[in-house]
N, C-alpha and C positions, 0 to 999 in steps of 0.2 A: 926877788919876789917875797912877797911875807906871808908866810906861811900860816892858813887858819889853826886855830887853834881847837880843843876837843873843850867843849860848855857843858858842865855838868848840869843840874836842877837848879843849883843855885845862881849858875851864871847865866843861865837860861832866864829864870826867873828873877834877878835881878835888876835886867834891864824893862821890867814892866816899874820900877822904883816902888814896890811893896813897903819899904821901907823908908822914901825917900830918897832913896840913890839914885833917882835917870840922870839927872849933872855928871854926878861920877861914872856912872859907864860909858860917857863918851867916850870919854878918855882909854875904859878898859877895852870898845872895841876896836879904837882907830888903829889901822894896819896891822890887823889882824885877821880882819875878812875879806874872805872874796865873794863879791857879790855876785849874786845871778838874775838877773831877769825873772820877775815870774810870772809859770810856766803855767799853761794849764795840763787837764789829765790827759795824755793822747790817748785814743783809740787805741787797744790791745789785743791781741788775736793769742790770748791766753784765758785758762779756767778759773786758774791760781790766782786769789785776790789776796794772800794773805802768808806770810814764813812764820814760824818759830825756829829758833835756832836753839838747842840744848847747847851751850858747847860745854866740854870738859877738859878743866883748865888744870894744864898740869902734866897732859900726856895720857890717857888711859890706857892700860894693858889690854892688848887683843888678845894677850893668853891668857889674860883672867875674866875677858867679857866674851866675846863674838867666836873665837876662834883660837877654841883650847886645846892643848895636845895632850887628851889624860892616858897616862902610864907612860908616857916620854917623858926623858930628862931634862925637857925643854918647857912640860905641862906643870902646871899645877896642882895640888889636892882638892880639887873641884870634882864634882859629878857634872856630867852637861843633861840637857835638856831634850829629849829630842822630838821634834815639831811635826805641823803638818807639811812643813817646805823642808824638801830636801836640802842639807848641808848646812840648814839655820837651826843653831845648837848653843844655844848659849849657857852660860854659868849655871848654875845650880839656884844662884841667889834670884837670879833673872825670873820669879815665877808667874808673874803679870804679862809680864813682856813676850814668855813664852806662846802665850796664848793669842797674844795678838801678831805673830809671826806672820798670817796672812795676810795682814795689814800694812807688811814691811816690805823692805829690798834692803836687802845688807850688802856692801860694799869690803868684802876681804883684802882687797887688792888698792887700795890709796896708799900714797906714794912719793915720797919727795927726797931731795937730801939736805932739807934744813934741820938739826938736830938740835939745835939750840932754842931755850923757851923763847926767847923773844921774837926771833927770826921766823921760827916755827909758825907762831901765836900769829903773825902777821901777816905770813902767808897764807894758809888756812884762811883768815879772816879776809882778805883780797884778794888771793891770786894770784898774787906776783910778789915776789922777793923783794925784801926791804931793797929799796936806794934813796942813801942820803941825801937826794936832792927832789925829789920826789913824793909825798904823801898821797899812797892810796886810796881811795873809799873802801869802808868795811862793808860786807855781804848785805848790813842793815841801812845803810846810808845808799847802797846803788839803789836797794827796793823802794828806800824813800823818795830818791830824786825820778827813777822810773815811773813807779805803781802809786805815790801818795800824791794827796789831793791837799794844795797849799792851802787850801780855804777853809778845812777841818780844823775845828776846834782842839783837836786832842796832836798830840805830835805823833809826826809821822813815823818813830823809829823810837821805841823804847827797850831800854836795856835795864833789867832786870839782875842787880848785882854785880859784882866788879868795876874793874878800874874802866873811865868812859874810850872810845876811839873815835877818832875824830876822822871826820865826814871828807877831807885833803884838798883835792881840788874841783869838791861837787860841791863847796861852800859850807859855810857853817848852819845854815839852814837846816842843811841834811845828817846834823851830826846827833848822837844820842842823846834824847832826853833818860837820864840814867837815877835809878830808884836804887840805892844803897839797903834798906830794909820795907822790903815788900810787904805791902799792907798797916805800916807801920806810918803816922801823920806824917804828910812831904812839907817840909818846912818848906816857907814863903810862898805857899799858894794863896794864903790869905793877907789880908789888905792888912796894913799895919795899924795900929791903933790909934785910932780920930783919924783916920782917914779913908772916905766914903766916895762911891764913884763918880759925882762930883766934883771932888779935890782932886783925884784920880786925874779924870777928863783936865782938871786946870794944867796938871801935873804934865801932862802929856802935850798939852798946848805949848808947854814952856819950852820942853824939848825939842820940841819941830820948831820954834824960834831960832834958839841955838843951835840946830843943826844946819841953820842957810851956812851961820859963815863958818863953819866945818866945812860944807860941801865945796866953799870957795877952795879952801886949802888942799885937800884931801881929793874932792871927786868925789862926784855925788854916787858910784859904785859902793864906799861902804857906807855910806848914806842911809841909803836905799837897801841894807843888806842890816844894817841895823833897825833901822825902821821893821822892817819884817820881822824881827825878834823879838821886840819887845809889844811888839801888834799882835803877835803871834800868842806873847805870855799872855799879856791883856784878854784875850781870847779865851786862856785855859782857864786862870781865874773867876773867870763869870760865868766859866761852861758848867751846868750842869750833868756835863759827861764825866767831870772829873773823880764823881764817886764811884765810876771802875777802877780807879787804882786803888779802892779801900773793899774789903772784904764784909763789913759787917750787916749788909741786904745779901747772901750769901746762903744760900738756905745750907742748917744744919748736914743733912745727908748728902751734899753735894761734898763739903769739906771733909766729911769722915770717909769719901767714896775715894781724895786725893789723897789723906794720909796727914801727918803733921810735920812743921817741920818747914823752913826758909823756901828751900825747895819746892815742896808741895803749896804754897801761899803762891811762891813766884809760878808755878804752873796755871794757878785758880784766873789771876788777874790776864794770865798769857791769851788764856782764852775768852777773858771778857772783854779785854780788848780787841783782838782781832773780829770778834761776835760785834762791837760797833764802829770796825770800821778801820784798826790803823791796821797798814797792813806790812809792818814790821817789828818783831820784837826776840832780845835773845835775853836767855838765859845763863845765869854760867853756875855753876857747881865747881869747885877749886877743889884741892886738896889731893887729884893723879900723880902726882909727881912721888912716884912709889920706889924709892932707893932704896927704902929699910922696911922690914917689917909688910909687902906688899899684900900676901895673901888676904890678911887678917884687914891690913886699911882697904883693899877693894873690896871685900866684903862687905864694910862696913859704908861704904859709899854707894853700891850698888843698891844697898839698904832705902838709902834715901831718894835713889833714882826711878827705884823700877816702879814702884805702887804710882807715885803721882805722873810718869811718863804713859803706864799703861791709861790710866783716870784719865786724862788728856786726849788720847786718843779714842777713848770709849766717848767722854762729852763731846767732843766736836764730831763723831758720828751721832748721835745721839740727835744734835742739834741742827744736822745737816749740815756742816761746815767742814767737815774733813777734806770734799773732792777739792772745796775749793784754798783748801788752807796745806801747804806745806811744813812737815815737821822732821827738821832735820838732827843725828844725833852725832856730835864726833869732837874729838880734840886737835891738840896740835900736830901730834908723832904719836905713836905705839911705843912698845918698850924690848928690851933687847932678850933674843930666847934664853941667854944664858942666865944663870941667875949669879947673885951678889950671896957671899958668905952670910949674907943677913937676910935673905931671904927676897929680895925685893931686884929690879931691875934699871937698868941705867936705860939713854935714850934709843931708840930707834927708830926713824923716818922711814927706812927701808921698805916697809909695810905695817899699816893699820886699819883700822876698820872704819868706817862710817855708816850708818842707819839710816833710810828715808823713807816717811810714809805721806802719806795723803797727795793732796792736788796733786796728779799729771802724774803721780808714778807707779810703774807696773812694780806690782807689789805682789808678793808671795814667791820671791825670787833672789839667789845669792850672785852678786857676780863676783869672779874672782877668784880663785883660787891658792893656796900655800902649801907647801911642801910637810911631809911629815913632821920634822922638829922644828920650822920655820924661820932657819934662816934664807931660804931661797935665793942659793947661789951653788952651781956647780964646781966641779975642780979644779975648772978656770975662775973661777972668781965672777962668772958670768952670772948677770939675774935668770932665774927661772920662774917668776913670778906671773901667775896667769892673769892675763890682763889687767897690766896695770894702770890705774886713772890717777893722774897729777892732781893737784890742786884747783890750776889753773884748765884741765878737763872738766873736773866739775861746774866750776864757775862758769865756763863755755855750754856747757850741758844746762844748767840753771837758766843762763841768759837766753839758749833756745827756748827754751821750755814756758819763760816768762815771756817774751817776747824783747828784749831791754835791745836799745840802741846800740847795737854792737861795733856796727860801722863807723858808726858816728865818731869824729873825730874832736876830744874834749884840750880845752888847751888849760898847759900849766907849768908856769913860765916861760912863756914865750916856746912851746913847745907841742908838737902834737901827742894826746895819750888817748888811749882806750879802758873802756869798763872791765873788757879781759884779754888776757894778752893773746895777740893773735897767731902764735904759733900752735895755741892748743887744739885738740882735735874734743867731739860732741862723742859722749857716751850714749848712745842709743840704743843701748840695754838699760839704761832706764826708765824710758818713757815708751819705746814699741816695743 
């Protein structure tokens, strides 16, 4: 089978030939996609029109965020927080966040044994454990192929910093449109110079010529799966929606309300997109992976999280948008309770935190529990870890909650696959 590939902006928007180029991306998409029929929006027997995903990349410490152990050997030199919800106590740095603690469900108890970034990163992100024969859809690719509407101008899954993840076998449709610097010009959204939509239109006649005798060779599947892409660009280019991804209609006191800063930009845009409509977009904040020096770098990270996370959460109540918008906050793994001679932490899956507010979730509530110094294991070696939820729980938990075809049997290479694996079991501590 040939494996779709992950389309950044550019190769997104290349195949609209802004530049010239629709000849040459035939070539770049042939046997590379896999096409899908399109679908329209089904009926959903959900609230939730819309995710944000925070993720933080790198691993974030639960003993330096959610679930500190101060005056143990295992704690930190933090002060914690403590809230209107029992057991939700977070960092010292946390002071926004603190206050919107009723607005939350903190998850103490997530849970895997992939300790490695990669592995890690791509579990969390799908579900299911990397296999090389196999490519996933990420958490923003199933929302897209589920909940988005292929006829929207604006794409359905935007990802907001870091490296892109490709959409696997829900097709390249559904893969990230990815903004490297948020609020900052997106190259090739504009027409390229002496050429008007008009030429455009010729431009695009010539391409559907050339793609008959492609579809002789090839099958008109990635035809028809290219077509959607560069119809889809064409779309973005002429929309007028596309100056949500730019900040400068923005009023003043909304920006000073999120803070400054990559992060806080990438929050502003999070929510004006979802306010018209796409209803998938993640975030990432890098730089958890706290071996050396941890105290002081999560400090200084929580710095950058907690004002525009809190801001977030205050605009989209503000705007009526929170019931129905989901905002998720977590990484890949936690970090280990002991510490490193240099102050910092190596990996731990064992247990980490995750954070969820708005759409569908019972909020003002911890689940989960961890043991005093927090390795949580008894004298056998045994977990003592108070319920704990997988990855692949979650994901099962989300897909109720959204409504996503879960039954539904998706093929990919000649094989049967699911949106979440069906061994997991529904956390329902978090939505009753």
């Amino acid at each position: 089978m040939s494996m779709p590939i992950s389309v950044t902006r550019r190769d997104f928007l290349r195949a609209s030939a802004a530049a010239g180029g629709v000849i040459a991306t035939s070539s770049f998409f042939a046997g590379n996609i896999r096409g899908e029929d399109k679908k329209t929006v089904r009926a959903r027997n959900s609230k939730i029109k819309a995710v944000i995903l925070l993720f933080m990349e790198g691993g974030p410490s639960q003993l330096e965020t959610f679930d500190l152990k101060p005056g143990k050997e295992t704690g930190a030199p933090y002060q914690q927080i403590e809230t209107e919800v029992p057991g939700f106590r977070p960092a010292e740095h946390f002071k926004e966040i603190a206050k919107r603690a009723g607005d939350l469900c903190l998850i103490k108890s997530m849970s895997s044994k992939e300790g490695n970034h990669s592995r890690a990163s791509y579990l969390l992100r799908t579900g299911y454990i990397p296999n090389p024969t196999l490519k996933h859809p990420s958490l923003g690719s199933i929302i897209a192929h589920q909940m988005g509407n292929p006829d929207f101008e604006l794409p359905n899954f935007v990802k907001l910093r870091g490296a892109p993840f490709p959409a696997g076998y829900l097709g390249v449709q559904n893969n990230p449109f990815v903004i490297s610097r948020p609020g900052a010009k997106i190259e090739n959204l504009d027409y390229a110079k002496g050429v008007d939509k008009e030429r455009m239109d010729r431009r695009m006649k010539l391409v559907k010529e050339m793609e008959k005798d492609f579809a002789k060779e090839r099958g008109d599947e990635a035809v028809e799966a290219h077509k959607a892409m560069y119809e889809k660009a064409r779309a973005l280019m002429d929309s007028p929606l596309r100056k949500k991804f730019y900040l400068e209609d923005e009023p003043d006191e909304i920006r000073k309300e999120y803070g400054e800063g990559a992060f806080a930009d990438s929050c502003i845009i999070a929510r004006r997109l979802v306010e018209t409509g796409v209803p998938a977009v993640e975030i990432t904040l890098g730089g958890w992976d706290t071996h050396d020096d941890g105290f002081k770098r999560c400090a200084e990270l929580i710095g950058q999280l907690d004002k525009p996370w809190a801001a977030l959460i205050n605009d989209l109540k503000r705007r009526g948008l929170y019931e129905s918008t989901l905002v998720i906050w977590m990484g890949e793994f936690g970090r280990t309770p002991k510490l490193t001679n240099t102050e910092g932490r190596g990996h731990w899956p064992g247990n980490f935190c995750a954070v969820l507010g708005g759409g569908g979730i019972k909020s003002g509530q911890v689940i989960g529990e961890t043991d005093e110094l927090g390795y949580n294991r008894d004298a056998k070696g045994n977990s003592t870890l108070k319920d704990p939820v997988s990855p692949a729980d979650l994901y099962r938990t989300l897909g109720t909650m959204m409504d996503w075809e879960m039954s539904k049997e998706f093929e990919a290479g000649n094989r049967p696959v699911w949106l979440v694996d069906k061994e997991s079991k529904v956390v329902e501590k978090l939505y009753k």
